[in-house]
DRENDO-1510 file (C-alpha; in Angstrom, 1 decimal, always signed):
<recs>
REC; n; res; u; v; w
REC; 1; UNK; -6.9; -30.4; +138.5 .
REC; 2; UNK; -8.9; -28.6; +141.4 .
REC; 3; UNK; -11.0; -32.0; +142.2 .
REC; 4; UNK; -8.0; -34.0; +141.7 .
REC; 5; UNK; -6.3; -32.1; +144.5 .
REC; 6; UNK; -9.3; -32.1; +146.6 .
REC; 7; UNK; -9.9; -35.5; +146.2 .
REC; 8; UNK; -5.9; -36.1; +147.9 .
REC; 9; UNK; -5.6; -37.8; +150.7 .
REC; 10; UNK; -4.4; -35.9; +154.1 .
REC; 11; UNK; -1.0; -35.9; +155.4 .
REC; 12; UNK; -1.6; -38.3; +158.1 .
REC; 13; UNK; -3.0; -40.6; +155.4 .
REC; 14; UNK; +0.0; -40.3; +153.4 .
REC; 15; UNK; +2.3; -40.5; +156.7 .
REC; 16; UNK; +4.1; -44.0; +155.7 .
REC; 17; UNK; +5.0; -42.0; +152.1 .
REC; 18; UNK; +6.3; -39.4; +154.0 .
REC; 19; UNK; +8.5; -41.8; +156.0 .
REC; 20; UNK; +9.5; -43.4; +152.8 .
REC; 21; UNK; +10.7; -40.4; +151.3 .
REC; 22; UNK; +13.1; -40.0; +154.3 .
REC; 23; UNK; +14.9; -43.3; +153.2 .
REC; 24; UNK; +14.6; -45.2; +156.9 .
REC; 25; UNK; +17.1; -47.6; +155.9 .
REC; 26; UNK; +19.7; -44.9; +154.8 .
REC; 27; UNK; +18.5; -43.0; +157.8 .
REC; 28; UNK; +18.9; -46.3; +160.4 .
REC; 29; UNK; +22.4; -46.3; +159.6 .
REC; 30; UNK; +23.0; -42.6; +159.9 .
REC; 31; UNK; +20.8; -42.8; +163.5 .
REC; 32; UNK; +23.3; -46.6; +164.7 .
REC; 33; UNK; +26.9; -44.5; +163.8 .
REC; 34; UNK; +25.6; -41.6; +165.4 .
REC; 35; UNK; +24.5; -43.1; +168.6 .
REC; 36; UNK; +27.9; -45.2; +168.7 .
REC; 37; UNK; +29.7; -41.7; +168.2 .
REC; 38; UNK; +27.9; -40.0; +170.8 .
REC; 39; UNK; +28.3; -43.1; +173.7 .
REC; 40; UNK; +32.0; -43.5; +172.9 .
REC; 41; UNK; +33.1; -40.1; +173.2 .
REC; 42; UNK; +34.8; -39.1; +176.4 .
REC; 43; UNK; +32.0; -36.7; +178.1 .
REC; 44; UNK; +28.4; -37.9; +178.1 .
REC; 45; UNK; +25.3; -36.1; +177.9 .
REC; 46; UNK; +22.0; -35.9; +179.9 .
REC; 47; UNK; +19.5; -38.8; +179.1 .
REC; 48; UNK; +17.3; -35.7; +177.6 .
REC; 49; UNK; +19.6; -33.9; +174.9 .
REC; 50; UNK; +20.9; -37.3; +174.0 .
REC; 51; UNK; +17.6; -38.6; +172.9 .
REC; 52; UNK; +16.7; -35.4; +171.3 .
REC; 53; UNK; +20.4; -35.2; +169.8 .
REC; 54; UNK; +20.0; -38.9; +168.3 .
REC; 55; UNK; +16.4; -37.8; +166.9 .
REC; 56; UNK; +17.4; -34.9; +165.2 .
REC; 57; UNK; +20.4; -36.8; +163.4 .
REC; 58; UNK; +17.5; -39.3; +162.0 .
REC; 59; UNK; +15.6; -36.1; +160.9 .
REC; 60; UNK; +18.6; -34.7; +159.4 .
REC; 61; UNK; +19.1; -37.8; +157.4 .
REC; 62; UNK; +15.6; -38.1; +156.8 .
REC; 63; UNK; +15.2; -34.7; +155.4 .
REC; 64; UNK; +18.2; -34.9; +153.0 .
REC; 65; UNK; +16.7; -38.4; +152.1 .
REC; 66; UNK; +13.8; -36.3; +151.0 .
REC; 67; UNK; +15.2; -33.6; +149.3 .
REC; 68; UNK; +17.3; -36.4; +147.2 .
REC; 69; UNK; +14.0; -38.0; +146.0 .
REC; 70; UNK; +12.6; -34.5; +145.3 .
REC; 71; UNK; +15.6; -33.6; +143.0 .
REC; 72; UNK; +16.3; -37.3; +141.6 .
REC; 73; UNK; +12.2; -37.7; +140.8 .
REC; 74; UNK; +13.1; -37.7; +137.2 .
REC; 75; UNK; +15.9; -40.3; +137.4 .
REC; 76; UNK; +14.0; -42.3; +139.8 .
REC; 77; UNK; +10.8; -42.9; +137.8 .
REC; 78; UNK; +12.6; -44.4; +135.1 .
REC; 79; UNK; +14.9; -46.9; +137.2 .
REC; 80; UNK; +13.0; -50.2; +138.0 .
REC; 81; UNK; +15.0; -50.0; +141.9 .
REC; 82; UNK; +13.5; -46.6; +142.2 .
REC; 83; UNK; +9.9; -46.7; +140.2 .
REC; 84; UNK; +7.9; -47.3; +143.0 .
REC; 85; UNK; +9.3; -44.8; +145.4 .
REC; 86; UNK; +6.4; -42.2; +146.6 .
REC; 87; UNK; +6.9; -39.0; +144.2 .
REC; 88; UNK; +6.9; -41.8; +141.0 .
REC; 89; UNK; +4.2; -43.4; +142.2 .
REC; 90; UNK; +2.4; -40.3; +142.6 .
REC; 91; UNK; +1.9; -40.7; +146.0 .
REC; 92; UNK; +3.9; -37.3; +147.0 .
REC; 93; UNK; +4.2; -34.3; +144.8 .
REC; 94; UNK; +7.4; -32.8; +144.2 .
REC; 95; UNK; +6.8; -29.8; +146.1 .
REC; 96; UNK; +5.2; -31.6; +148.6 .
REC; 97; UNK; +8.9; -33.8; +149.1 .
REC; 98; UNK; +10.6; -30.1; +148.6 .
REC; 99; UNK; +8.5; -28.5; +151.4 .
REC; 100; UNK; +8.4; -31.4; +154.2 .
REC; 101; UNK; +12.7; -31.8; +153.2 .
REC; 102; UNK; +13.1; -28.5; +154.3 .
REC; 103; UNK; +11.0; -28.2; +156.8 .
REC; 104; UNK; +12.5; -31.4; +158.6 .
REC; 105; UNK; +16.1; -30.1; +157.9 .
REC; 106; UNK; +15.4; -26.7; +159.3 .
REC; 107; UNK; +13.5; -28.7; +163.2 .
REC; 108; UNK; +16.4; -30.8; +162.9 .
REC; 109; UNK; +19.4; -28.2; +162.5 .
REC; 110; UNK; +17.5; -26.0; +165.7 .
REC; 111; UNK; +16.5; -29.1; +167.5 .
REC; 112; UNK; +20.4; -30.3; +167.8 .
REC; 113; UNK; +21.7; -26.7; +168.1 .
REC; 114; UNK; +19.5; -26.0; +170.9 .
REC; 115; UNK; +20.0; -29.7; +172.9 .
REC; 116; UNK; +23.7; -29.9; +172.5 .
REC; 117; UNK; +25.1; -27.1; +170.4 .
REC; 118; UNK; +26.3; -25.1; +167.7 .
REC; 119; UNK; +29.5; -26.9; +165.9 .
REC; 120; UNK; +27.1; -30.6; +166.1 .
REC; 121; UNK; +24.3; -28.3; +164.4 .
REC; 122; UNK; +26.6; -26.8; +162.2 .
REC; 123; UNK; +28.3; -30.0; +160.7 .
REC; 124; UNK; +24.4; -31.6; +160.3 .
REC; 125; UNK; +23.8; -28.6; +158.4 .
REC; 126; UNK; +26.8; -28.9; +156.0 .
REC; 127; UNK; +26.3; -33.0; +156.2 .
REC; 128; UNK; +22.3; -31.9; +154.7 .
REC; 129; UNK; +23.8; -29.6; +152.6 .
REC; 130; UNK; +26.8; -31.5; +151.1 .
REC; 131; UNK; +24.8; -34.6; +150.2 .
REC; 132; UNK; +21.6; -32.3; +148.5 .
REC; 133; UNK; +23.7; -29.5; +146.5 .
REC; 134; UNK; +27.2; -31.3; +145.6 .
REC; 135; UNK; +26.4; -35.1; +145.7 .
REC; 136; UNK; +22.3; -35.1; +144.6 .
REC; 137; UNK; +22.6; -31.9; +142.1 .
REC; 138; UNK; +26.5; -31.8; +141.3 .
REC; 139; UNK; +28.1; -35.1; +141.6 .
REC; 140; UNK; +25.4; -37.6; +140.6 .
REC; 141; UNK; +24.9; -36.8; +137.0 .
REC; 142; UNK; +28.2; -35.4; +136.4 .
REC; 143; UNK; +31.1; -38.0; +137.6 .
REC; 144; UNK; +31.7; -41.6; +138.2 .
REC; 145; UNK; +33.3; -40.5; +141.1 .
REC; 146; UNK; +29.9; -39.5; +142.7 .
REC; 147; UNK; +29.8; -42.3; +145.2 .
REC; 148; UNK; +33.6; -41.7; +146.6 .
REC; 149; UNK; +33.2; -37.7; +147.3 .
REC; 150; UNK; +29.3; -38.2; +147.9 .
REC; 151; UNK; +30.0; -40.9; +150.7 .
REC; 152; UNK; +31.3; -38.0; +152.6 .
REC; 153; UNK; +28.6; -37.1; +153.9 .
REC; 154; UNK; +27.4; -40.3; +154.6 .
REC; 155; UNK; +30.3; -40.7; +157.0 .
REC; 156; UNK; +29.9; -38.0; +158.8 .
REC; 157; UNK; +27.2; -39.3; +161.8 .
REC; 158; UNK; +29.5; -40.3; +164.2 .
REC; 159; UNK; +31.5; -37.1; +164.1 .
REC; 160; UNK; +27.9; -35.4; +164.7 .
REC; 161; UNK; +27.4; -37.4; +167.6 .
REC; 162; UNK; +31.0; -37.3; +168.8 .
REC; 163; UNK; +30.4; -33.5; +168.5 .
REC; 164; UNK; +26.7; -33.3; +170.3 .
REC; 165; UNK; +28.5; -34.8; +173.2 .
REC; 166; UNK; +31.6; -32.8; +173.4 .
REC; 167; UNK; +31.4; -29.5; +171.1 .
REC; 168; UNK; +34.5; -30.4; +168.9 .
REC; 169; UNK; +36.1; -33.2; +166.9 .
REC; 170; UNK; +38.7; -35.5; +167.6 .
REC; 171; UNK; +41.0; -38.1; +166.0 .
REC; 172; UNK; +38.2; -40.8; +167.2 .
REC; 173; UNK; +35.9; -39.7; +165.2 .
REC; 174; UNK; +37.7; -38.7; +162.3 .
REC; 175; UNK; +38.9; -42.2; +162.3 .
REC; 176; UNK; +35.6; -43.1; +162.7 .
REC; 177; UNK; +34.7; -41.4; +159.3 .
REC; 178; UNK; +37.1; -42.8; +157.3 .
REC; 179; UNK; +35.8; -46.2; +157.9 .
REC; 180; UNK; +32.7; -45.2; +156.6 .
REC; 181; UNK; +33.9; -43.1; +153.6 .
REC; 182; UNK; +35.8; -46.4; +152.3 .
REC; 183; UNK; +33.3; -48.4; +152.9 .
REC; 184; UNK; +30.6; -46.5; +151.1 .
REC; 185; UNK; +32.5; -47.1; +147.7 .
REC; 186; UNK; +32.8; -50.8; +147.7 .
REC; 187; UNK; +29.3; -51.5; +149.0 .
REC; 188; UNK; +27.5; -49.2; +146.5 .
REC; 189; UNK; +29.8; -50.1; +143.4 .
REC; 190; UNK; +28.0; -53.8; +144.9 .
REC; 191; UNK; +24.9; -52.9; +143.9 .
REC; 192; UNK; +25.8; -50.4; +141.0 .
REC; 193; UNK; +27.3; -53.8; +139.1 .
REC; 194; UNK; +23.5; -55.7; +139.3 .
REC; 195; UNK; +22.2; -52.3; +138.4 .
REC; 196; UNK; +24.1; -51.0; +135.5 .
REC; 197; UNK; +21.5; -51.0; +132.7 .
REC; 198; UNK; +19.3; -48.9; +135.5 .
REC; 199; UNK; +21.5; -46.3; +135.8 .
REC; 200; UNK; +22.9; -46.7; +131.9 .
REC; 201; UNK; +19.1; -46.1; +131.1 .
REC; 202; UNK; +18.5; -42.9; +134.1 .
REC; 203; UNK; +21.9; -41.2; +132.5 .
REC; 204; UNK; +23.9; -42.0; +135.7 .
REC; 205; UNK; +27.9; -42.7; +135.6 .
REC; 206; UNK; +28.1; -44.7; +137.5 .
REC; 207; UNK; +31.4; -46.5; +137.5 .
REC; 208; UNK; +30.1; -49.8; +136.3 .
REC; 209; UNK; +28.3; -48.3; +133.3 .
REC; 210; UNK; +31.3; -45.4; +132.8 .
REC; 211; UNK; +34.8; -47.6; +133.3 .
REC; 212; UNK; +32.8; -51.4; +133.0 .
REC; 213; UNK; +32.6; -54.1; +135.2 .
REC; 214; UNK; +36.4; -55.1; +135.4 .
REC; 215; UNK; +37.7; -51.9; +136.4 .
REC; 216; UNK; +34.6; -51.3; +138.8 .
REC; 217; UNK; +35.4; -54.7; +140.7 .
REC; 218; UNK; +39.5; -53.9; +140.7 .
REC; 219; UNK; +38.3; -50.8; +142.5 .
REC; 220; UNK; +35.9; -52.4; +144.8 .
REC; 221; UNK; +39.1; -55.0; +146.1 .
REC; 222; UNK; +41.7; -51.5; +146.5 .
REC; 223; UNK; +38.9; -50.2; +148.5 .
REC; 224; UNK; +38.0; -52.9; +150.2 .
REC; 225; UNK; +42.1; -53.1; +151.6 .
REC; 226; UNK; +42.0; -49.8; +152.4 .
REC; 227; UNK; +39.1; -49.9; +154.7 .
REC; 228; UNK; +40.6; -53.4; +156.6 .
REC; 229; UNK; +43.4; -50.6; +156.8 .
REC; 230; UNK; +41.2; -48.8; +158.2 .
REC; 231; UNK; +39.1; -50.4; +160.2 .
REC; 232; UNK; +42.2; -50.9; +162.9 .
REC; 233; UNK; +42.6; -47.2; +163.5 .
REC; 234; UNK; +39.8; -47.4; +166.5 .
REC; 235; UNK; +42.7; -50.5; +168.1 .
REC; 236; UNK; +46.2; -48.1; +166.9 .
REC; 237; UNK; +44.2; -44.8; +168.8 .
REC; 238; UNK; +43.7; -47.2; +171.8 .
REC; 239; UNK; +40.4; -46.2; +172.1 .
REC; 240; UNK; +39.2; -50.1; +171.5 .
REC; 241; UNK; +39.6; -52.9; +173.1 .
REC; 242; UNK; +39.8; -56.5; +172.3 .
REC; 243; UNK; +36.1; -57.1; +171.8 .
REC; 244; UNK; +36.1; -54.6; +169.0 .
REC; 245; UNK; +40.1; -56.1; +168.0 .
REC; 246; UNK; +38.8; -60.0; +167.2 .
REC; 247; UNK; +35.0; -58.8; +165.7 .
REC; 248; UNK; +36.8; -56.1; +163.3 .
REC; 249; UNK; +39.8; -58.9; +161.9 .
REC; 250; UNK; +37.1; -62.0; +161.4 .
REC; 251; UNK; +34.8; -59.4; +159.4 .
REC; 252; UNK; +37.2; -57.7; +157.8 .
REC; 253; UNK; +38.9; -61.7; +156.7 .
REC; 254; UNK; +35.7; -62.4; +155.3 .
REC; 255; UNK; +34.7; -58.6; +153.2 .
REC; 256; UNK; +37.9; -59.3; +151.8 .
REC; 257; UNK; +37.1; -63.0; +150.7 .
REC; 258; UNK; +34.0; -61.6; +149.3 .
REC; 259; UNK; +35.4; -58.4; +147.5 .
REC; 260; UNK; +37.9; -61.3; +146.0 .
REC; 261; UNK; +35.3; -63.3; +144.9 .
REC; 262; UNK; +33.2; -60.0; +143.1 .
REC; 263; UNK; +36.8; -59.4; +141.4 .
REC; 264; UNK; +36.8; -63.0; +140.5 .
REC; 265; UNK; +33.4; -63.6; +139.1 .
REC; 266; UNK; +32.1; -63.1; +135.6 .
REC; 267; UNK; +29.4; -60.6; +134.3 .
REC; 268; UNK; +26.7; -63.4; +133.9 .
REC; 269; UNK; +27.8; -63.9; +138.0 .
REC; 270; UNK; +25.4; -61.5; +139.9 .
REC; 271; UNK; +25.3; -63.8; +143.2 .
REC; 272; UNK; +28.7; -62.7; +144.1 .
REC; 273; UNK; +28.1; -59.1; +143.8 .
REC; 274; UNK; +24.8; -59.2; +145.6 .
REC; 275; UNK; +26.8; -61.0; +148.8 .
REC; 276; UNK; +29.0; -58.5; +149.0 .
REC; 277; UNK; +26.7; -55.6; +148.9 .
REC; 278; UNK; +24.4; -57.9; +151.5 .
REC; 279; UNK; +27.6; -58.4; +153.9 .
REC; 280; UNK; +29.0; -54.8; +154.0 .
REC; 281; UNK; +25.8; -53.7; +155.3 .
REC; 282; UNK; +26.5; -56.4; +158.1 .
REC; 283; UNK; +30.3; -55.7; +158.8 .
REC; 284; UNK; +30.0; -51.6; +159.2 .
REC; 285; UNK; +27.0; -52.8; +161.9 .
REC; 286; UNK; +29.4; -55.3; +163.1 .
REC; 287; UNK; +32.1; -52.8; +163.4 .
REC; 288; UNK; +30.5; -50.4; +165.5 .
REC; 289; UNK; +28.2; -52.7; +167.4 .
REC; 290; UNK; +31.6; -53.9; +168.4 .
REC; 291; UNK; +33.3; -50.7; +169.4 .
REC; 292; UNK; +29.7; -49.9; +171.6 .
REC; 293; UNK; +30.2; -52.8; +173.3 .
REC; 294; UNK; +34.0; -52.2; +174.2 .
REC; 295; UNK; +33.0; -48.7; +175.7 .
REC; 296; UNK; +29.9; -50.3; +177.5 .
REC; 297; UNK; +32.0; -52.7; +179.3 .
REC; 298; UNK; +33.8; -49.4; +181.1 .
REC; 299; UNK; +37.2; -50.5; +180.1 .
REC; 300; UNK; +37.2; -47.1; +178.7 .
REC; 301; UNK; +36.2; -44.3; +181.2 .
REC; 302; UNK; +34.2; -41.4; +180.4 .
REC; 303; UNK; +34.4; -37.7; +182.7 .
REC; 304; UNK; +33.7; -33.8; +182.2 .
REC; 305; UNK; +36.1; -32.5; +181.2 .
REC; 306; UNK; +38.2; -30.1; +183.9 .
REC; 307; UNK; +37.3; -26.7; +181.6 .
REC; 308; UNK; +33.5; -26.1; +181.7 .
REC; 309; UNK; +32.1; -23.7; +179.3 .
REC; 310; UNK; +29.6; -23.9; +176.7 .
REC; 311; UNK; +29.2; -23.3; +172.9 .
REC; 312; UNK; +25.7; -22.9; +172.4 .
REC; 313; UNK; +22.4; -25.4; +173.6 .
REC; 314; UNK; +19.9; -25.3; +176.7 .
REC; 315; UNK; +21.3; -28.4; +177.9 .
REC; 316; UNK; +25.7; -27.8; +177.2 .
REC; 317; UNK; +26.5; -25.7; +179.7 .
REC; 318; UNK; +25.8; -28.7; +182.7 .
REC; 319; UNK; +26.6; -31.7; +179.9 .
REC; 320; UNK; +28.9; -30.7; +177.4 .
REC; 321; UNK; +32.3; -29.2; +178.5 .
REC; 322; UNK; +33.6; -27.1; +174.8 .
REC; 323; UNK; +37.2; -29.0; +175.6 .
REC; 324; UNK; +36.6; -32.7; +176.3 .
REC; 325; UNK; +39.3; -34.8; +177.6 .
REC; 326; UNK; +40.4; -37.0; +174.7 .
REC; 327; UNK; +40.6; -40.8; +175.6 .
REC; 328; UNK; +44.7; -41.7; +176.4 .
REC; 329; UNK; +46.0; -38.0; +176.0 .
REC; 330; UNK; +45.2; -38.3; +172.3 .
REC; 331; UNK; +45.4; -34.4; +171.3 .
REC; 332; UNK; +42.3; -32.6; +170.0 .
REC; 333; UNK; +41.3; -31.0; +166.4 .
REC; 334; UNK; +38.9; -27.7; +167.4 .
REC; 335; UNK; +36.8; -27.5; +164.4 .
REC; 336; UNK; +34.7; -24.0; +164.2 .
REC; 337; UNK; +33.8; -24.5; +160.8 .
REC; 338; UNK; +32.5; -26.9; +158.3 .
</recs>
């Protein structure tokens, strides 16, 4: 045992395990829906916090990327999508994933609080914490709901960023999240239907494996209506324009076609399945790439607000304003806790 652990590779070695534990895809969506958050909301911050807001959200996402590989280790290494992620492979112990999770989460949590302040640093704590303790430990193993009340906290982001920028959370934001949280369901259930005798064989209920393919594909068409619902709030709040108006009805036309087409198909039909889980990953891109570019053509002004005072952060008491001025006269949820 001693010259096997002497015989390990350093950290820096190891590094790109390390970044795969963090899950950079997972984490590339959190650090996109941030960013839009942040550059839409109605004050702005300093070129400095920003960038070290944005990092930390990746870290944050990141670290509870880790932390779900260090709890799911056992699941993992016996599902052929998740064999060959680092702790399986051997690559990084399990309290090596442990330690660098909660060292990440901890630089992240102060590295937000300190640039921008406390309520964004709070909600990326609860965001870590939600997703680690009561989707990873609770929800998981226990319910085939996991993915629905999980995806809360993969929706979450943009009200980080909306919240780095101003100290508080709005209707923007919160609209913001619930394109997300409906999303999350349909594009996971996706892949959950190619992937049913993974998770049968790891002890997961999923929906596919608990309720079957029929009901799992119904439930992936309500869901996928509810977030085309959904996915106009941004245009009924006013606070998007036309760009965002055609890009979010042509993509939401077409999720629809495809959701139709998985509730359509057969079992011995993966292709259909596959496209959809493929294309959601485009349209929730789409959907805030559009609403970026709406705000970046200044149809939509941003200014301090007129009360300057700060709630915590080096940087907030210049930048961030604790009462923003909400886009149209839209009023303002005050959020102290998560």
């Amino acid at each position: 045992m001693a010259s096997h652990v002497a015989s390990r590779p350093s950290f820096v070695k190891r590094l790109p395990h390390f970044v795969t534990l963090m899950k950079p895809r997972v984490m590339a969506l959190a650090l996109f829906t941030a960013f839009v958050g942040l550059m839409v909301a109605p004050t702005r911050l300093d070129p400095l916090p920003g960038f070290i807001a944005i990092l930390a959200i990746a870290a944050g996402a990141g670290a509870a990327g880790a932390l779900n590989m260090w709890y799911d280790a056992d699941i993992d290494a016996v599902m052929a999508r998740t064999a060959m992620r680092p702790i399986p492979r051997g690559k990084v112990t399990k309290i090596e994933a442990l330690v660098f999770g909660l060292v990440l989460a901890v630089i992240a949590i102060t590295a937000l609080a300190f640039a921008t302040n406390l309520a964004a640093a709070t909600l990326l704590a609860g965001t870590i914490l939600f997703y680690v303790a009561v989707y990873t430990a609770w929800l998981k193993r226990s319910t085939s709901q996991n993915i629905v009340i999980g995806g809360a906290a993969g929706a979450l982001p943009p009200v980080i960023g909306w919240a780095a920028a101003t100290g508080q959370i709005a209707l923007e934001p919160l609209a913001l999240f619930l394109i997300i949280f409906l999303w999350t369901p349909a594009h996971f259930w996706a892949l959950a239907l190619n992937r049913s005798d993974d998770y049968a064989r790891a002890g997961v209920p999923m929906l596919p494996v608990v309720a079957g393919r029929a009901a799992t594909t119904r439930q992936i068409l309500v869901y996928s209506v509810l977030l085309v619902l959904a996915s106009e709030l941004p245009w009924v709040l006013e606070f998007a324009g036309v760009i965002y108006g055609v890009i979010a009805a042509a993509c939401s036309a077409l999720f629809l076609l495809f959701a139709h087409r998985v509730n359509k198909s057969t079992g011995a039909d993966r292709r259909a399945a596959h496209r959809l889980f493929l294309f959601s990953i485009f349209y929730l891109f789409a959907l805030f790439a559009a609403l970026l570019a709406d705000h970046g053509t200044g149809a939509f002004s941003r200014s301090p607000a007129p009360h300057a005072r700060h709630s915590g952060g080096w940087a907030h008491g210049k930048a961030l304003p604790a009462t923003a001025r909400v886009a149209n006269g839209l009023p303002t949820l005050i959020t102290r806790e998560v």
